[in-house]
N, C-alpha and C positions, 0 to 999 in steps of 0.2 A: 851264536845259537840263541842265547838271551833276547837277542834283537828282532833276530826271526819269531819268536815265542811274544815278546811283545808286538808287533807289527800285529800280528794273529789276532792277536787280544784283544787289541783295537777296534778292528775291521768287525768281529763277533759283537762287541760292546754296540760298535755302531748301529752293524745290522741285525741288533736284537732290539735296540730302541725304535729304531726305524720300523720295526714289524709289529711293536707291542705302542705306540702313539702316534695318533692321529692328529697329520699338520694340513691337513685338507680340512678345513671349520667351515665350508658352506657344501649347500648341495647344489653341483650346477641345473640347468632345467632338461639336458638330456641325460639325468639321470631318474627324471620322472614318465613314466609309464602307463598307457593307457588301456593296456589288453591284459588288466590284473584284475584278480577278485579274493577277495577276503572268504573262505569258507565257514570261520567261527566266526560270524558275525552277531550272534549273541554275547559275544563276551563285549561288546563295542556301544559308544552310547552313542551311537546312531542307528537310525533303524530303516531296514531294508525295505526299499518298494518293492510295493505291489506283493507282499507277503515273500518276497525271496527270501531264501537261505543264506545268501551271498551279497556283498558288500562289491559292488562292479567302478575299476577305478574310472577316474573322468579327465579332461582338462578342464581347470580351473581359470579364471576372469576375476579380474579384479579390478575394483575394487569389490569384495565379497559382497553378497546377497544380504540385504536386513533378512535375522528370524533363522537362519538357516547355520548349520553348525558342520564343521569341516575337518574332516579327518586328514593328518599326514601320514601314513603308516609306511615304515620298511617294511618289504615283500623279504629283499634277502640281499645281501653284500652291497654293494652299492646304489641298488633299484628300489625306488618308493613310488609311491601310488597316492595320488587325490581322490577322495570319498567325500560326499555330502549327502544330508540326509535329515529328517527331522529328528528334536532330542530326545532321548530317551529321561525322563525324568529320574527317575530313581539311581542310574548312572552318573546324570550330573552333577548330584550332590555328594560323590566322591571324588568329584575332580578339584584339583589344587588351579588358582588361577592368577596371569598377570598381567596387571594394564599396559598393556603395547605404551599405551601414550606417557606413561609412568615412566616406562622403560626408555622411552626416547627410540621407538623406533614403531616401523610400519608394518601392516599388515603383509606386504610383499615383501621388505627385507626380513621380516622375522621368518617367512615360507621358506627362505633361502640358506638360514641358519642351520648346522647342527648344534642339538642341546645333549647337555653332561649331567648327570648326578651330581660330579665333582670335578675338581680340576688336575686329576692324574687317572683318567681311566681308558683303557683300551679301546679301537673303534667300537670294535662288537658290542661295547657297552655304553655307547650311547643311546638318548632317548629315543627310542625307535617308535611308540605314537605319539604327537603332537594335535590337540585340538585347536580349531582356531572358530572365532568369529570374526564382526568387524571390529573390533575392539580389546577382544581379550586373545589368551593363549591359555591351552589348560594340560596339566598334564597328570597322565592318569594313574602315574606308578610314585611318581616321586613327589616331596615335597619342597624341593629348590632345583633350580637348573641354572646352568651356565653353558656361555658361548664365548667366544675367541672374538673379539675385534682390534684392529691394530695391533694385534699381536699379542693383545694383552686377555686375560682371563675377567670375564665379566659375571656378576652374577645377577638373575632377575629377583626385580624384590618383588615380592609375593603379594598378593591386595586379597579381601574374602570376598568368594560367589557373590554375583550380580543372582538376581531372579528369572523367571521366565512368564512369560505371561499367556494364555491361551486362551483364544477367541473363538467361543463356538458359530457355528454357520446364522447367519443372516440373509431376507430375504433377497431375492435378486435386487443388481445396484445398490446393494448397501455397502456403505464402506466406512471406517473411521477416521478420523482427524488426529493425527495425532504429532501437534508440530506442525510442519509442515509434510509429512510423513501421510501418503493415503495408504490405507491399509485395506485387505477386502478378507472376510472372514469366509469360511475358515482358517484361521492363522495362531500359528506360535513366534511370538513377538520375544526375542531376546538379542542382546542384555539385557536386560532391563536392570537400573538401579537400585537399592532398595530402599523400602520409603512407601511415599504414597504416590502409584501411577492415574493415570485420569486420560482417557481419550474419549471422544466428541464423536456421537452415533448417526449417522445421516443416512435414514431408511427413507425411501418414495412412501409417501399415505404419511406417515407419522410426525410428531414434532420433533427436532435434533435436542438428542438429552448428553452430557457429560455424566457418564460413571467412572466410578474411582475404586482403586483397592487397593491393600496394602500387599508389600511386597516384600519377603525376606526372603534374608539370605538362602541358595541353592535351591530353595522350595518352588516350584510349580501354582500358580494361582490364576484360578479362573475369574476368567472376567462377565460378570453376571451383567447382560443389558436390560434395561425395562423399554419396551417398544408405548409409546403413549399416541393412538390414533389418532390423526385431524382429527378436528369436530367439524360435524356441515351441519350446523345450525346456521342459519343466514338468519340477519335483522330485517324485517319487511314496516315500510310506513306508509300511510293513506296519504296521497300527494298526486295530484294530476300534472307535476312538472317528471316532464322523461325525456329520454334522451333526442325522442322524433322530436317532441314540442321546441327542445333545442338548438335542435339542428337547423330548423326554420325560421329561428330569430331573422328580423331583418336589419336590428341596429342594435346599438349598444344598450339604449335606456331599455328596451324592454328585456332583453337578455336580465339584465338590470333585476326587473322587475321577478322575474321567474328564478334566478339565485334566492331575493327575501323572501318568496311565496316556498320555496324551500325549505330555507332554514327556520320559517317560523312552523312548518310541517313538520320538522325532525325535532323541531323543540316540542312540542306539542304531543310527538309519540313516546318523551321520554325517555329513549334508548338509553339501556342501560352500561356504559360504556367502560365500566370499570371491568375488572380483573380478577377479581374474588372465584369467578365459577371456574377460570384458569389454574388460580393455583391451589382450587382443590383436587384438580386430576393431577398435577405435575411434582415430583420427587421433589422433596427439600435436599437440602448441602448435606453431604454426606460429613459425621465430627471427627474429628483428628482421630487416629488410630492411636494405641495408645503407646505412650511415651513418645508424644511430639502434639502440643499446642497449637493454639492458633495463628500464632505469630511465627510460626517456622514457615519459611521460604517456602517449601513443595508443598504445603497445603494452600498459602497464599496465593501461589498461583492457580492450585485447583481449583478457588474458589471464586476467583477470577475468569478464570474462562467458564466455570459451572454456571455464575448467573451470566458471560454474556449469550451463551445457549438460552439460558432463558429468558432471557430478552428477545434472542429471535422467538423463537417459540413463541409468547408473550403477544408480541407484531405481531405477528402468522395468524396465530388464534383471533385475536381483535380483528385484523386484515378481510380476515374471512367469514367473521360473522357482518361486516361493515362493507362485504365487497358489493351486493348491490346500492347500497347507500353512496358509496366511494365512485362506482360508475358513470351515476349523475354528478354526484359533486366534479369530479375530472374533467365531464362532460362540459358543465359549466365551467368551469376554470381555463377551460380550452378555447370555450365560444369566446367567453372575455377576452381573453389573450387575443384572442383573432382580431377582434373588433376595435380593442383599445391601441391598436397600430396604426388605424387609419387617422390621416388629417383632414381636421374640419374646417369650414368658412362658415361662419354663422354672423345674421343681422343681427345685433342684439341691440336692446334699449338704452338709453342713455338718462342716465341717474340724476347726472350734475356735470357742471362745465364751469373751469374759473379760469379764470385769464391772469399772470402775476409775472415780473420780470419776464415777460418775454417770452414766457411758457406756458403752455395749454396743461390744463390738471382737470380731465374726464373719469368720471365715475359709471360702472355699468353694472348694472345688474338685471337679472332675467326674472321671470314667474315664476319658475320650478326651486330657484335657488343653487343652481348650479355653475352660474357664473355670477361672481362678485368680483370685481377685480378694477384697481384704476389703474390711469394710465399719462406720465409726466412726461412735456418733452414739446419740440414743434411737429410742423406737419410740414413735408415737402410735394412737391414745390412749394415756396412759401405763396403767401396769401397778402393777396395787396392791403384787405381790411380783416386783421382778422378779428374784427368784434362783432365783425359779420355772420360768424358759425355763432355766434348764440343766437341771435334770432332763429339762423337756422335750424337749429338744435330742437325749437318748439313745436317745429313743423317738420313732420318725417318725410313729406313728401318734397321736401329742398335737400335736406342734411340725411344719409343713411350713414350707420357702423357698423360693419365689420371684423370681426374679431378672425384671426386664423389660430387656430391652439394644436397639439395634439390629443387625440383623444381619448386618455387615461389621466381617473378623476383620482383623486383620492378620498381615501373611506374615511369616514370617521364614525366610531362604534359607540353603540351601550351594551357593554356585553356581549356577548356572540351578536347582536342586532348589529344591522348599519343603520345608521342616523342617519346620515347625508353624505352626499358624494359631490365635490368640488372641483370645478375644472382647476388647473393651475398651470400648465403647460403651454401659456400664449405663447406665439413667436411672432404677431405680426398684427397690426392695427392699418385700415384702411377709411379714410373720409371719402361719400361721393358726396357732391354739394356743384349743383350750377351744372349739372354733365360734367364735370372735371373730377378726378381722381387723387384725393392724396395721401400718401403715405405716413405712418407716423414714426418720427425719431425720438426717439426715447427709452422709458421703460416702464415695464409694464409695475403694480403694486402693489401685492395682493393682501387681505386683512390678518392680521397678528395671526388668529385662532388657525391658518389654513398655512401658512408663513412658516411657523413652527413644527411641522406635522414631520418627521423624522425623513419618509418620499419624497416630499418636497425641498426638504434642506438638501437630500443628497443629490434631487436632479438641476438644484442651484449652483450646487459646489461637487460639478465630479472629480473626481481625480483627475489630476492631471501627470502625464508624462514627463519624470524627467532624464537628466543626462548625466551620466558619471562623465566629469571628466578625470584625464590621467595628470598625473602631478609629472610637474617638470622633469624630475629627472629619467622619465621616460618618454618627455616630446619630442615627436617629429621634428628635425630643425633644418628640413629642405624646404624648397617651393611647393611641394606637394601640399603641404599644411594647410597653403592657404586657397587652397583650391576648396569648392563647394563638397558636402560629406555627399560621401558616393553611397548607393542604396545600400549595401554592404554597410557602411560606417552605423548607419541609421539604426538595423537593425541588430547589429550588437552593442550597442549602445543603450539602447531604450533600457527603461526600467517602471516597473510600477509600484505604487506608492502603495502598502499593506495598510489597513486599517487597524487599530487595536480592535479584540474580539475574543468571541470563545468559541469552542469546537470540540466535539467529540474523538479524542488522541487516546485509545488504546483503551476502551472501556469506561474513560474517564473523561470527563467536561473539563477542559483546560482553560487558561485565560491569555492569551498572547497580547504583547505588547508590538505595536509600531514598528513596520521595520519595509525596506527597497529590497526588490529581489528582481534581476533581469527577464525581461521579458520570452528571453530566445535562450537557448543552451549558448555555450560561448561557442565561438566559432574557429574553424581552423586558422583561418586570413588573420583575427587575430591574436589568436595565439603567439603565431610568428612575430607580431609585429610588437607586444610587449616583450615576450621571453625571450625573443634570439636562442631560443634552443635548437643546438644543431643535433642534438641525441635524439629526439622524439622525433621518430618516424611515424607519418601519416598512413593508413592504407587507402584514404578516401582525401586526396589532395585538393578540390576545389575550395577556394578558401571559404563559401560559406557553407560550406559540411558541419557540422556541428563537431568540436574538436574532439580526439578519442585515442588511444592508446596510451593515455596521460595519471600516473600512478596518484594517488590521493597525496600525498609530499609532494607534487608539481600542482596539482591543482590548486591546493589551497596558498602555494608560493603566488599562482595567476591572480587569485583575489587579494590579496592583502597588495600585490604590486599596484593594485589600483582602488586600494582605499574601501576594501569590503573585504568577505570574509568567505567560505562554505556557509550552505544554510545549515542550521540543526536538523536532525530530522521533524521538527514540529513546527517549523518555518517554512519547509518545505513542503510539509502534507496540509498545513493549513492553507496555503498560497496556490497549491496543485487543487486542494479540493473547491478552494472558492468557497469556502464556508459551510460546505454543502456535508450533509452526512454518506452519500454516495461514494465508492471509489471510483466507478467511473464517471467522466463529465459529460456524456452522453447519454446516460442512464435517465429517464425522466423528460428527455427534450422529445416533443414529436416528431417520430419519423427520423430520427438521429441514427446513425450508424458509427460503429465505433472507426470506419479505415478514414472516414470524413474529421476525425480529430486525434488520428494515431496513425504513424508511419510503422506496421509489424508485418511478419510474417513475407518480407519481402527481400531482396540478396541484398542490401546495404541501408547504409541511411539515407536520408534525402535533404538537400538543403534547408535550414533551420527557416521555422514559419511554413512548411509546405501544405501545411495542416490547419483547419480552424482550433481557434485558443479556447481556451477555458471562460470562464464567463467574468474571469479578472484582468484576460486578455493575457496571460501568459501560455507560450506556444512550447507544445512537442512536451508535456507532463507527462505523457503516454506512451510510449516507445521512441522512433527514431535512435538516441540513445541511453541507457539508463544514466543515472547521475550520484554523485558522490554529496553524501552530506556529512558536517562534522564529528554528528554520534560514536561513539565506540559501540560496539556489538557486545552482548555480552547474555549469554540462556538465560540465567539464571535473573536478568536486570527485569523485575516484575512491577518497581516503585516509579511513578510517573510524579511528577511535581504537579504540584497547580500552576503554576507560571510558570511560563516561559520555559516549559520539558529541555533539558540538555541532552539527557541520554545516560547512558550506564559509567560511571566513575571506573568501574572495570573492564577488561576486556582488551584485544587487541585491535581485531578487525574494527573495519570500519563500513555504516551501512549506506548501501546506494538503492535508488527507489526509481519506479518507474516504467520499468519492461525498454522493452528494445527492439528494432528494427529485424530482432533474433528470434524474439517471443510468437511463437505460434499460435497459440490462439487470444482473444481479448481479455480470457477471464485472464489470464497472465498478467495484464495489465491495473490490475487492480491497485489502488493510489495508497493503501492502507497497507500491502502487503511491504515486505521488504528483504532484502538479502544481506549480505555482507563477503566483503573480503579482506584480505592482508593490504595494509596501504601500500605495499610497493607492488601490488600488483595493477597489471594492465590491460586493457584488452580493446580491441577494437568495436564492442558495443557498448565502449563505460565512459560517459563524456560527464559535464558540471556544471552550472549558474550559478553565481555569484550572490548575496546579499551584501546591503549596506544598512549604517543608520539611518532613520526614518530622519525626515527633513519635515515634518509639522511640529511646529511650535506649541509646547505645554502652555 
């Protein structure tokens, strides 16, 4: 009987525990419900559209909506309902709150959770509403919760109210910057952290102004904009050079002529080209709020992006009081351009003529002073007497010269003035003498003062192309080797030679030093043929695809196996931009289109080079595929170096630039923008270029 009476006891003990706790710790998703409504919906700190009474449940997508705040509630025994809505303020600052990301876990497995007061309470008495964001959880009864994983009793640790921020309505197309976050008002902007927030105003008619507010804990803060209209004051000067007179030029010297009859017009009007009348309409920096300095990170960066708003601003204003001024100036700078491409043959005069070892040493200069130039070397065919052409020489109608150049001179200034313009671009000396024709072999020698001129050294000494090659213990060691490089080899191979320089990198005038960086993305062909990676799967197999599903740990293994490295990200935007303050390299060319120097918005990539290069001659900076460079990623990395920017000391990801054969439209493509990822991630639009050490000698 004992045995009977315990056996009993058991089975009760069992199924009294079994009835009073809960071993079911998540909620599956058919046990959420769509045809629910909340009828106290004043007690909830969401608030009901459209002025309802009722709280109507929904299906939920995730990852949740920025700004927008998320109800879990139990209806009743196993059934709960998803509600969303805007916050109610006064609400939220009784809610208790926990960083998901603190907590180590996601915005969908925390959905999936039940949460406990404690860790011995009965179902009934679990936390039956849950708030959620992208970021937080909140709950509204209690002040700790716990949930069950592996079996074990977990508790969230607790972190204080994030703020909210509210944007009242702005004119149609206005929207704000914030990050990389577009935002369009009306809007209630939350989490937001607490501190000082700052987002960037971009109204049609107005200048873009950065405001800032401070933000505390639980509290509600408006965010107050100042709208500052264009000015349409335009600058007007007395000058009969326009755009028709230009347009009519028929050569270069007069073009010539009508640029200086310009400029000494615009000098002559004064124009007052400073900034003073600017920033007396436009906001100063707003000063730390108190209890945080100027040297605290989140003001640092406000004040960072606050003047470079004002610096567009700044442009904008200038831009547009200068814009008919700047019309003709383009105008002009456009005819030049035209003009100074064509090749010339001109007779010119001959100075002097000396005969010495066996070499001819001509001197020539013109009337106007535009050609000074000599010329060492023989003449072919050669010349039975050649002491002959000096007599010639005295007589133009035996002896003519010939000069062939191209036809861009260079300037030499006194202050905005040009002084004088010098041909210096010969390629080619002709003698006629006797009906006979000869050429001259030599070179040409042009004077110290014209020699020196920064143009002229550089169309002396262009850069040249060179060749990474691969260290031994990754040569080919078939007969293939010594076969001629097939076009493929050619074009993953190239590299251009960087100049040292400086550059506008993130707000800031940087100084870079010397450095190779490939011409082309690296390529799939060879990829294979250094890595032997049988793990990386291609989705775009021809070998000169531009290589891609390749994780930031494989790519920078490809560089280093051939003696170079990833570029930084400031090797990379200064090599992408060409020097240039633009981020697109098409911006400012005439008649450029962005698809004639970017492979986007099309189903794949295209073989590397399909596209015109940038104006350093480095191809595909622009989509095709985006690219990895060494930087760590990091928000909060606001400190840029003067030399040689490495990137953020902190962080995990790593940033790749450039847009993609993925990127929709061009402005996507922007050479200044940037992303980031985890390095062992990979994808089919994230491929890389190599840098090396520069090969000019200090």
């Amino acid at each position: 009987m004992l045995r009977i009476w315990l056996t009993i006891f058991s089975v009760a003990a069992i199924a009294f525990a079994g009835g009073n706790r809960d071993y079911r710790f998540s909620v599956p998703d058919e046990q959420f419900r769509e045809d629910a409504k909340i009828v106290d919906a004043e007690n909830m700190c969401l608030e009901a559209a459209d002025d309802s009474a009722y709280l109507h449940s929904e299906k939920i997508k995730f990852p949740l909506e920025q700004g927008n705040l998320y109800l879990r509630a139990k209806i009743k025994g196993n059934r709960y309902g998803w509600y969303s809505g805007k916050i109610k303020a006064d609400c939220y600052k009784q809610l208790h709150a926990f960083n998901l990301q603190t907590n180590h876990l996601t915005a969908f497995e925390a959905a999936h959770l039940r949460f406990y007061a404690g860790t011995s309470l009965r179902p009934f008495q679990d936390e039956g509403e849950v708030y959620f964001d992208k970021k937080y959880l909140y709950s509204s009864r209690v002040a700790n919760l716990y949930f069950v994983q592996n079996g074990k009793w977990q508790k969230l640790i607790p972190t204080s109210l994030t703020g909210i921020v509210v944007v009242d309505s702005l004119p149609k197309e206005a929207f704000l910057l914030m990050g990389a976050d577009k935002i369009y008002a009306p809007a209630t902007i939350a989490p937001v952290d607490t501190g000082l927030f700052y987002a960037t105003v971009f109204v049609p008619g107005y200048y873009p102004y950065t405001a800032g507010l401070h933000v505390t804990s639980g509290k509600t803060s408006r965010l107050k904009t100042k709208l500052i209209p264009v000015d349409t004051v335009v600058y007007q000067i007395e000058s009969e050079v326009t755009t028709e007179r230009i347009a009519k030029t028929k050569n270069l010297e007069e073009t010539e002529v009508l640029y200086d009859q310009f400029i000494a017009d615009l000098s002559r009007a004064n124009i007052d080209r400073g900034t003073a009348a600017f920033d007396s309409i436009y906001p100063q920096v707003k000063r730390p709020p108190q209890g945080m300095d100027s040297t605290n990170a989140q003001y640092v960066a406000y004040t960072v992006t606050f003047e470079g708003s004002r610096s567009r601003s700044r442009a904008q204003w200038l831009s547009g009081r200068l814009s008919g001024i700047l019309e003709t100036n383009n105008a002009l700078l456009a005819r030049l351009d035209t003009l100074q491409k064509d090749t010339m043959r001109v007779q010119v005069p001959l100075k002097s003529i000396d005969w010495n070892d066996s070499l001819f040493t001509f001197q020539f200069a013109d009337s106007t002073g535009r050609i000074a130039v000599g010329f060492e070397g023989n003449l072919t065919p050669a010349l039975s007497v050649p002491e002959s052409v000096f007599v010639a020489a005295a007589d133009s109608s035996l002896a003519q010269f010939t000069l062939t150049f191209e036809n861009k001179p260079v300037w030499k200034y006194d202050g905005a003035k040009v002084k004088s313009r010098h041909h210096y671009r010969f390629t080619k000396l002709q003698v006629s003498y006797l009906n006979e024709t000869y050429t001259g072999k030599g070179k040409f020698i042009l004077p110290a003062e014209i020699l020196l001129e920064p143009e002229v050294q550089e169309w002396l000494n262009p850069v040249k192309d060179t060749v990474v090659a691969k260290p031994d213990s990754i040569a080919k060691n078939d007969s293939a080797e010594a076969k001629k490089d097939t076009v493929e080899e050619n074009i993953s191979r190239a590299v251009a030679e960087i100049d040292s320089g400086s550059f506008r990198f993130k707000n800031k005038i940087v100084h870079m030093s010397p450095f190779r960086i490939r011409k082309t993305e690296v390529t799939v062909g060879e990829y294979r043929d250094v890595m032997k990676d049988s793990t990386t799967k291609f989705t775009f197999n021809d070998s000169l695809m531009p290589v891609h599903n390749v994780n930031w740990e494989k790519a920078r293994a490809f560089c280093k196996a051939i003696g170079g490295d990833l570029p930084t990200e400031a090797q990379w935007e200064y090599a992408a931009r060409a020097g240039k303050n633009e981020g697109s390299i098409w911006r400012n060319r005439n008649g450029a289109l962005p698809f004639e120097y970017a492979v986007y918005n099309v189903d794949g990539p295209r073989p590397v080079a399909s596209a015109k290069p940038n104006a350093w001659g480095l191809y595909d900076v622009s989509g095709n595929v985006a690219e990895w460079t060494r930087d760590k990623y990091s928000w909060f990395s606001f400190y840029v170096e003067s030399e040689d920017p490495t990137g953020s000391f902190f962080g995990d990801n790593r940033i790749f630039k450039g847009g993609s054969w993925k990127s929709k439209t061009s402005n996507a493509l922007d050479l200044t923008d940037r992303d980031d990822e985890d390095p062992r991630y990979w994808s089919n639009y994230l491929g890389f270029r190599c840098v090396f050490p520069s090969q000019v000698k200090k």
